[in-house]
C-alpha positions as CSV (number, residue, x, y, z in Angstrom):
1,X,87.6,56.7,156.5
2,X,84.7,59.4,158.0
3,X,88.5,61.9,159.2
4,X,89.6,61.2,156.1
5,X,86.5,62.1,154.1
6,X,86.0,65.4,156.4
7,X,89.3,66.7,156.3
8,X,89.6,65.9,152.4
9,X,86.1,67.8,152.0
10,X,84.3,65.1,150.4
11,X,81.3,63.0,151.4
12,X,82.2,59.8,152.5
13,X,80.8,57.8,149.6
14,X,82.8,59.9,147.3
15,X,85.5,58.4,149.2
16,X,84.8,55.0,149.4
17,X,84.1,55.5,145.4
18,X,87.6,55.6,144.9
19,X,89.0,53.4,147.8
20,X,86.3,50.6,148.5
21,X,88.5,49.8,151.7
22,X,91.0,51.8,154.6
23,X,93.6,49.7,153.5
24,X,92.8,50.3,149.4
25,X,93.3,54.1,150.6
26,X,96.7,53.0,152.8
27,X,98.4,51.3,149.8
28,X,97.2,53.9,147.5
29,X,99.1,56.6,150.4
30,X,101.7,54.1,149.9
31,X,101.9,54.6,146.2
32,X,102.1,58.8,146.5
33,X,104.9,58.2,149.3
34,X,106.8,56.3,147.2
35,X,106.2,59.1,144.5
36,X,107.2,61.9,146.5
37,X,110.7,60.3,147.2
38,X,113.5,62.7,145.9
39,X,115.3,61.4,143.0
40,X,119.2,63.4,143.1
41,X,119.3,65.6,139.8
42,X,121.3,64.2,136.3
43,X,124.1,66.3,137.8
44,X,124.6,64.6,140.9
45,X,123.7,61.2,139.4
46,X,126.7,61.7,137.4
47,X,129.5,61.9,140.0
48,X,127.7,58.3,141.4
49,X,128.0,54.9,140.5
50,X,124.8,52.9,140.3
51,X,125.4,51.2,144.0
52,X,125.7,55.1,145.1
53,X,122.3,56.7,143.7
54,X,120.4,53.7,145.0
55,X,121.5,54.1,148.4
56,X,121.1,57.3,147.9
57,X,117.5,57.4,146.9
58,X,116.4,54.3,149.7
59,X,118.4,56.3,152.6
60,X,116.2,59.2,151.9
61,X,113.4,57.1,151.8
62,X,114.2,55.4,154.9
63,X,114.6,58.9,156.6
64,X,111.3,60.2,155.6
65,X,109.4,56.7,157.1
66,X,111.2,57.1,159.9
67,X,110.3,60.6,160.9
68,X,106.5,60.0,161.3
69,X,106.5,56.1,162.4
70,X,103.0,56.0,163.1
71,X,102.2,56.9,159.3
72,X,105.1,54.8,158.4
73,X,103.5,51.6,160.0
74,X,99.7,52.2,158.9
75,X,101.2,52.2,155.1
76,X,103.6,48.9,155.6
77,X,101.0,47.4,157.5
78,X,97.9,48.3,155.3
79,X,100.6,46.6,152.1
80,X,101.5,43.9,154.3
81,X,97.8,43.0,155.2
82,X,96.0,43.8,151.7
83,X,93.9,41.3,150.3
84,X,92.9,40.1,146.8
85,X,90.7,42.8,146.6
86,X,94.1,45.2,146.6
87,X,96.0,43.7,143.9
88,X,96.1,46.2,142.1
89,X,97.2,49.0,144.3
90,X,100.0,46.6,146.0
91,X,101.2,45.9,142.4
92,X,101.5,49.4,141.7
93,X,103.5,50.5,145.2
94,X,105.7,47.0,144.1
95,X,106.1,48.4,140.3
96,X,106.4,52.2,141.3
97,X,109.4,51.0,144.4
98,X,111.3,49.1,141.2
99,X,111.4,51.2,138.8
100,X,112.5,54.0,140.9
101,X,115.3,51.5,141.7
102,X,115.7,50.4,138.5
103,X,116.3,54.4,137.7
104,X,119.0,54.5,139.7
105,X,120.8,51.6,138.4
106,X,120.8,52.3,135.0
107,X,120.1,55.9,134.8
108,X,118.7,56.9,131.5
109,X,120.6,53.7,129.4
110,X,117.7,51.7,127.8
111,X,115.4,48.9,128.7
112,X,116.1,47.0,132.1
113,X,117.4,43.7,131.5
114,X,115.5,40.6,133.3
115,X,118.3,40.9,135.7
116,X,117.9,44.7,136.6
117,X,114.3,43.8,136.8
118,X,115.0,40.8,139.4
119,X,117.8,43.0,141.6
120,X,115.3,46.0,141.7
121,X,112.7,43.1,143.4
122,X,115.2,41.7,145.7
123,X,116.2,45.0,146.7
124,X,113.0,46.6,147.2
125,X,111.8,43.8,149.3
126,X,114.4,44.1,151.6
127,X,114.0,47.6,152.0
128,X,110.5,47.0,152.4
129,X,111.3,43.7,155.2
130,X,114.2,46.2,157.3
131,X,111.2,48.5,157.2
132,X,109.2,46.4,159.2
133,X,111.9,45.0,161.6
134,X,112.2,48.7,162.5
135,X,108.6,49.2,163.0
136,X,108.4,46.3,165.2
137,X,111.4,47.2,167.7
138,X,113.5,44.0,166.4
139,X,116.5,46.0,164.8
140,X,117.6,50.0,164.8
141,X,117.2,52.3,162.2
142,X,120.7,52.7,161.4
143,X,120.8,48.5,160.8
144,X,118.4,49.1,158.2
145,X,120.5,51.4,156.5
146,X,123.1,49.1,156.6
147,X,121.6,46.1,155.5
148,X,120.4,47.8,152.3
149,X,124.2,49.2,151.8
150,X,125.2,45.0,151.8
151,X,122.7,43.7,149.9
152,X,122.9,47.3,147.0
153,X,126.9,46.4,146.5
154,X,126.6,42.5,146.5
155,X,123.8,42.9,143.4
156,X,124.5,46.5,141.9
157,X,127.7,46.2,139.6
């Protein structure tokens, strides 16, 4: 928390203001990864079916957690690991993952039905669960890739 604090130019207790807890401050890095993913533009969502732009969207997520591994583990670990006391900020890297997902499925077409809602869980988690088998050393990076392309087509129709 003090590296962070110095190299974000703020005193630690300003810091700990706003994240009470190193892994508060993981998730919440979590939270702005997710963010920053690349979503493809209306154009190229066009020519893609739903299956497509979700793979699309969790392949370039994959890619950007699997350049900087170190990073990549310190968020899944910190989500992994949070306590009651980071409800709040898990909820909101759970909520922010599905509706990105949800995005993709349905582009801009109304309200998500229950079952778009329960397919955007399913698949986020095992995004989120091939994540940390790659972390660990148990499968390869391309199996994760994989995995998600299975379990997209079996649910996305």
């Amino acid at each position: 928390m003090r590296a962070v604090a110095e190299r974000s130019g703020v005193a630690l207790g300003t810091l700990y203001r706003y994240f009470p807890s190193k892994v508060q401050l993981l998730v919440s890095a979590m939270a702005r990864e997710i963010d920053g993913i690349r979503l493809p533009s209306a154009e190229r969502m066009a020519g893609l079916t739903p299956a497509d732009r979700i793979l699309a969207v969790l392949s370039r997520a994959t890619k950007v957690f699997q350049r900087d591994p170190n990073l990549a583990g310190a968020l899944v670990r910190a989500v992994m690991f949070a306590d009651a006391s980071a409800t709040a900020e898990v909820d909101q890297v759970t909520q922010r993952m599905n509706s990105i997902i949800i995005r993709m499925m349905r582009g801009e077409d109304g309200d998500p039905s229950p079952r778009d809602i329960a397919v955007a869980g399913l698949i986020a988690k095992v995004w989120f669960v091939s994540e940390i088998q790659w972390l660990s050393g148990r499968t390869k990076a391309r199996q994760v890739l994989d995995d998600l392309e299975l379990v997209v087509r079996e649910l996305v129709h």
